[in-house]
C-alpha positions as CSV (number, residue, x, y, z in Angstrom):
1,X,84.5,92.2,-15.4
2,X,85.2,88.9,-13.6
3,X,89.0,88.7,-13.1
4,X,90.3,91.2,-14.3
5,X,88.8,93.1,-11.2
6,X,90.6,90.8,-9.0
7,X,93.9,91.6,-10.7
8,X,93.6,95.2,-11.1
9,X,92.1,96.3,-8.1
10,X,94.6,96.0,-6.0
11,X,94.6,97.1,-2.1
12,X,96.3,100.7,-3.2
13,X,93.7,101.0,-5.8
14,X,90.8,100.3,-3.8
15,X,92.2,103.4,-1.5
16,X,92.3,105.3,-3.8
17,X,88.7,104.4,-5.1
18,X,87.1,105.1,-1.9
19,X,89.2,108.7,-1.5
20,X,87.5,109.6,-4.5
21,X,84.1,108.9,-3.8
22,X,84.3,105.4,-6.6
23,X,84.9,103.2,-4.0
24,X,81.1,101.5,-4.6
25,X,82.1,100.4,-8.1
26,X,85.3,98.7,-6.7
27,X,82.5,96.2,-4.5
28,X,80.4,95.4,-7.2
29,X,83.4,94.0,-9.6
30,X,85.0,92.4,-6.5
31,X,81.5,90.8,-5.7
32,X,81.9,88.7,-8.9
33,X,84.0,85.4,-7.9
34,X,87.5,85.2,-8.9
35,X,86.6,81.7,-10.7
36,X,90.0,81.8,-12.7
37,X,90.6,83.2,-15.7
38,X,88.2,85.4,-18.0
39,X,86.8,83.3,-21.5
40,X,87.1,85.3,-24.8
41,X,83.4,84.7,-26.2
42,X,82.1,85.9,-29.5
43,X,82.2,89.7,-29.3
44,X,85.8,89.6,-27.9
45,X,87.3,87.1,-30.8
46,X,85.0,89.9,-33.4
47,X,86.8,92.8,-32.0
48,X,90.7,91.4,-31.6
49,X,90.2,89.8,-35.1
50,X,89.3,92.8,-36.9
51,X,91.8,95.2,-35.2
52,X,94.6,96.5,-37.3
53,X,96.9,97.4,-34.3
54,X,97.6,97.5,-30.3
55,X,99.5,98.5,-27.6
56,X,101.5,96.0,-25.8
57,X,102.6,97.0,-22.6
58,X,105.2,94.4,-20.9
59,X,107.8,95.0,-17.7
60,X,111.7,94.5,-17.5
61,X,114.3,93.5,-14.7
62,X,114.4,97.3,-13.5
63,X,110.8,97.7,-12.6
64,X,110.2,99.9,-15.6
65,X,107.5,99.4,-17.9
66,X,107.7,99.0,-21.8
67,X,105.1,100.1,-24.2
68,X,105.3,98.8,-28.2
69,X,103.0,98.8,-31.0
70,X,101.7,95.8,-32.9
71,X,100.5,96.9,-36.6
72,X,99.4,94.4,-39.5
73,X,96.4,93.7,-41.6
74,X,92.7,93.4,-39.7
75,X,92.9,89.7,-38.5
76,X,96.7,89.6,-38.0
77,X,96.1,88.8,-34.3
78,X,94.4,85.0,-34.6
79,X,92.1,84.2,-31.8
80,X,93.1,80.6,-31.1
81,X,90.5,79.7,-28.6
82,X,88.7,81.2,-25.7
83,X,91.7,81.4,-23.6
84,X,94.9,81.8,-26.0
85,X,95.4,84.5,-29.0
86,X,98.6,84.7,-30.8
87,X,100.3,86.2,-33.7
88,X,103.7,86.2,-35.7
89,X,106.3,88.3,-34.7
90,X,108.3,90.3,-37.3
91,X,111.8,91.8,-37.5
92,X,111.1,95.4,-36.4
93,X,114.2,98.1,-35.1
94,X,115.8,94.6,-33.3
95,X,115.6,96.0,-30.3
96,X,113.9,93.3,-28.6
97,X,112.7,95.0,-25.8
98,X,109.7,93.1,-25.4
99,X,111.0,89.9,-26.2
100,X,113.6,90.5,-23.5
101,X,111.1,91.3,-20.8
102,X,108.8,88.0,-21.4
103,X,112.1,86.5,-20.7
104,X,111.8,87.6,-16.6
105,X,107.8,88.5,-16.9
106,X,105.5,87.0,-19.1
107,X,102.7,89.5,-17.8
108,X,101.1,91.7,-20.0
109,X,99.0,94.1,-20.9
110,X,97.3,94.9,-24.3
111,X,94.9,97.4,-25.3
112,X,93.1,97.2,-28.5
113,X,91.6,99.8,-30.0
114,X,88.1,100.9,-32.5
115,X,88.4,104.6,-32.8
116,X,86.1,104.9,-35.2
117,X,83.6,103.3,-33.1
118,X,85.2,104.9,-29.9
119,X,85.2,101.4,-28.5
120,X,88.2,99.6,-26.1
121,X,88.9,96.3,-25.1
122,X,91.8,95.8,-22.0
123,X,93.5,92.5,-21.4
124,X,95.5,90.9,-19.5
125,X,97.6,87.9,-19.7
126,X,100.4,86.0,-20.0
127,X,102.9,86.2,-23.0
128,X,105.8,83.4,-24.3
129,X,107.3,83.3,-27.6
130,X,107.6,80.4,-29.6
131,X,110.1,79.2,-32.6
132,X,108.7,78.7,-35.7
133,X,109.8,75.0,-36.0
134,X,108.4,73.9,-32.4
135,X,104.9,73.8,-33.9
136,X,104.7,74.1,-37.5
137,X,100.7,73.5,-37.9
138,X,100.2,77.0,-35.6
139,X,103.4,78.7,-37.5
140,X,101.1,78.1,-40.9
141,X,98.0,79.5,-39.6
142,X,99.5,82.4,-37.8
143,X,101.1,83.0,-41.5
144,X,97.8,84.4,-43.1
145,X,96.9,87.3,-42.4
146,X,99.8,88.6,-40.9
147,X,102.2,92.0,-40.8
148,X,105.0,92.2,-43.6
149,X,108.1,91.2,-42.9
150,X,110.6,89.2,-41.8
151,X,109.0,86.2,-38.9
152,X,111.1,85.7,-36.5
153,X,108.7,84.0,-34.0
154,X,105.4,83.5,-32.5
155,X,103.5,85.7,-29.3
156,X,100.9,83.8,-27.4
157,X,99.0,85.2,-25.2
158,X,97.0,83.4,-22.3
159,X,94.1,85.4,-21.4
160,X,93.5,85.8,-17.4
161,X,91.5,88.7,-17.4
162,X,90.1,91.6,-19.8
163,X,87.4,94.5,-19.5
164,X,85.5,96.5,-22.3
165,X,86.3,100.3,-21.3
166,X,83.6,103.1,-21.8
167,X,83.9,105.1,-25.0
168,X,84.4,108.4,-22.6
169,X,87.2,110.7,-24.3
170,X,88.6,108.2,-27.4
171,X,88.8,110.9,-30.0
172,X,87.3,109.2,-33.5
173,X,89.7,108.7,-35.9
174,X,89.5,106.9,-39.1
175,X,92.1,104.5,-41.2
176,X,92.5,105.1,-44.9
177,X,89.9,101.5,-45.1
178,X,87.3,103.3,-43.1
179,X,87.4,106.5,-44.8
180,X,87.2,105.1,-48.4
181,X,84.4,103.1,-47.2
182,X,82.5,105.7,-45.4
183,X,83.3,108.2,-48.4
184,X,82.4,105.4,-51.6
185,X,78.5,106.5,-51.6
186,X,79.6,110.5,-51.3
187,X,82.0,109.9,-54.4
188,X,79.4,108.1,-56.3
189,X,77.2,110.5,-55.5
190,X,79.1,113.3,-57.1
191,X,80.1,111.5,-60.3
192,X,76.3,111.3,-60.8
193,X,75.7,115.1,-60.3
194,X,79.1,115.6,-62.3
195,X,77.5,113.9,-65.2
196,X,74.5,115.1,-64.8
197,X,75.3,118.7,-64.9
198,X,77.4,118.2,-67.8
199,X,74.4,116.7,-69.7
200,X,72.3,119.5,-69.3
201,X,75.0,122.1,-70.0
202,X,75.4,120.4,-73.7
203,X,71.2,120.4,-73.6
204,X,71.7,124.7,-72.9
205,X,74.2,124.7,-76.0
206,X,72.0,122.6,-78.2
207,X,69.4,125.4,-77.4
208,X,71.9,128.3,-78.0
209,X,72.2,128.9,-74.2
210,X,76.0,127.9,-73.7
211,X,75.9,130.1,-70.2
């Protein structure tokens, strides 16, 4: 868990960890050296890069936090090294909610999602926007794959910490992708039988047994 540990277990949460009996698990992530912040290795760039969505949880000027949705195309969040992901922002209801809140707090939370394989990934980090003209070379690559629309800017994120969560209680759900891909052999499958009862039902008629 590394940092991520040090950053979420705070002093009310390791009360509250002890009053409820989970106070051991709080030592042994804390045990782990806060050595700065978390690398993204192989199985973490895998799962952000082949995510079609995510919640991204940031916090205004009143205290109060704010939770959006990102949606695009698997791959639309670019994993740029171990330390930094990004992607391109596009026009959505122009609220700007988000954007606004970097503006005070660039911390932020994102939860990314596999419901099909009732897996999580957490992270933390800190977000900034970026024009599109202040570094063209990252504006191209963030261009392809991306979500529809309009870009208005960039979102990097620098990792400081992240945690894979337990599959406990994440309902499987499927996207239209992983159904048609789950569901190609069971079609095929049928259009074999399909034709297959049709051939015999013309062999029954050739034998002067339509029924």
């Amino acid at each position: 868990m590394g940092r991520f540990a040090h950053l979420a277990y705070t002093d009310s949460v390791r009360r509250v960890q002890e009053e409820q009996g989970s106070g051991l698990l709080g030592v042994r992530a804390l045990a782990q050296p806060d050595t700065g912040p978390d690398e993204l290795g192989p199985d973490e760039a895998a799962f952000l890069t082949t995510r079609d969505g995510f919640y991204l949880a940031s916090t205004g000027e009143t205290g109060w936090p704010y939770i959006q949705f990102r949606g695009g195309p698997a791959g639309f969040v670019h994993v740029l090294d171990e330390r930094r992901l990004a992607w391109a922002e596009v026009r959505g209801n122009r609220q700007y909610i988000t954007t606004g809140n970097l503006r005070t707090d660039g911390r932020v939370a994102l939860f990314f999602m596999d419901y099909a394989r009732q897996a999580r990934l957490k992270l933390l980090g800190r977000a900034r926007t970026q024009g599109l003209d202040e570094d063209p070379a990252l504006t191209e690559r963030l261009d392809a794959p991306r979500t529809d629309g309009k870009v208005e800017r960039l979102m990097i994120v620098e990792v400081e910490g992240f945690n894979w969560n337990c599959h406990q209680h994440i309902t499987p759900r499927y996207s239209e992708e992983e159904l048609e891909t789950a569901l190609r052999p069971v079609r095929a499958r049928m259009d074999a039988l399909e034709q297959e009862n049709a051939r015999l039902r013309a062999r029954l008629a050739e034998l002067g047994d339509p029924d």
